[in-house]
C-alpha angles and dihedrals in degrees: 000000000000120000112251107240092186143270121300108194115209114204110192106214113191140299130259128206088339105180121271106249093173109062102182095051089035094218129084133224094239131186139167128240122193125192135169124188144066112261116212125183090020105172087071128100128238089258087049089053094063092041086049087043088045090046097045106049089040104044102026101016106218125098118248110271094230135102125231112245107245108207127184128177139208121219115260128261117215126217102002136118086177089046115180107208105163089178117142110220117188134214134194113236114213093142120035091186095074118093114237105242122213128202124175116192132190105238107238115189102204093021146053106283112256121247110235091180146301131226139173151224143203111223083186094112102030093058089046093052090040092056095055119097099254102175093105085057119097114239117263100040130159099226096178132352110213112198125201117264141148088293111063137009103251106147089192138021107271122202127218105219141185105227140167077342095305136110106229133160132194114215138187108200115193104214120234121223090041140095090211138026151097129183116195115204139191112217124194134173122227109207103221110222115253092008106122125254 
């Protein structure tokens, strides 16, 4: 089993300009999927999961090498292309080396619900910071600036700061496959007790 590293709770804060997928309305039913994780062997249920993970440890012992996707979902916000969500979402950090992945979908009652756009995020830097003894550091502190580039989908420069003794970190994320749409977002790290720094 994976060591837990500690939370990193996720606030989705709101949309901005997400794409009209009603037309006639002129408005969409968004809401936000997170996911971290790396999903292998995909194509199995959750009751073949525990047969491949039972196989595997007893007739070749070893355990899988994959990571269970963690997926956690905001509400959904009718009628909005400039949706404000505030909802704090938390995820379970047992590999700091996977990006943190955004979807964001338009809810259809009688049909698949439409993709407006998905974006990502490394959590590389935050958790290192994050893992560092900060109390000699004054609050407030910028503790890293992280400017958009080709590699990832900041909109904006987003700072990783030490704050009220906390490591937290605003982001923009422009979202991809899309013409239109951005998702802020608020990150902050839960230090789990007796897990080591």
């Amino acid at each position: 089993m994976e060591r837990l590293l500690g939370l990193l709770k996720v606030k989705v804060v709101s949309g901005v300009n997400l794409a009209i997928c009603d037309p006639l309305a002129h408005s969409s039913d968004p809401y936000v999927v997170i996911r971290l994780g790396q999903q292998v062997l995909s194509f199995l249920s959750d009751h073949h999961w525990a047969w491949a993970w039972a196989w595997a440890d007893r007739v070749l012992n070893l355990k899988p090498r994959c990571n269970h996707v963690q997926k956690v979902k905001s509400g959904i916000k009718y009628k909005f292309t400039n949706p404000e969500w505030n909802e704090e979402l938390t995820l379970s950090i047992t590999n700091w080396t996977l990006p943190v992945k955004i979807e964001v979908f338009d809810h259809d009652t009688f049909t698949k619900d439409d993709s407006m756009g998905d974006a990502e995020f490394s959590i590389l830097d935050f958790v290192e910071i994050a893992n560092k003894d900060l109390s000699h550091v004054p609050d407030d502190t910028v503790m890293k600036t992280i400017h958009p580039d080709k590699d990832n989908c900041f909109s904006t420069e987003s700072h990783i700061r030490w704050k009220d003794d906390k490591v937290s970190q605003n982001i923009v994320l422009k979202l991809r496959n899309t013409d239109t749409g951005e998702i802020i977002l608020h990150l902050e790290w839960v230090n789990i007790p007796g897990t080591a720094r």
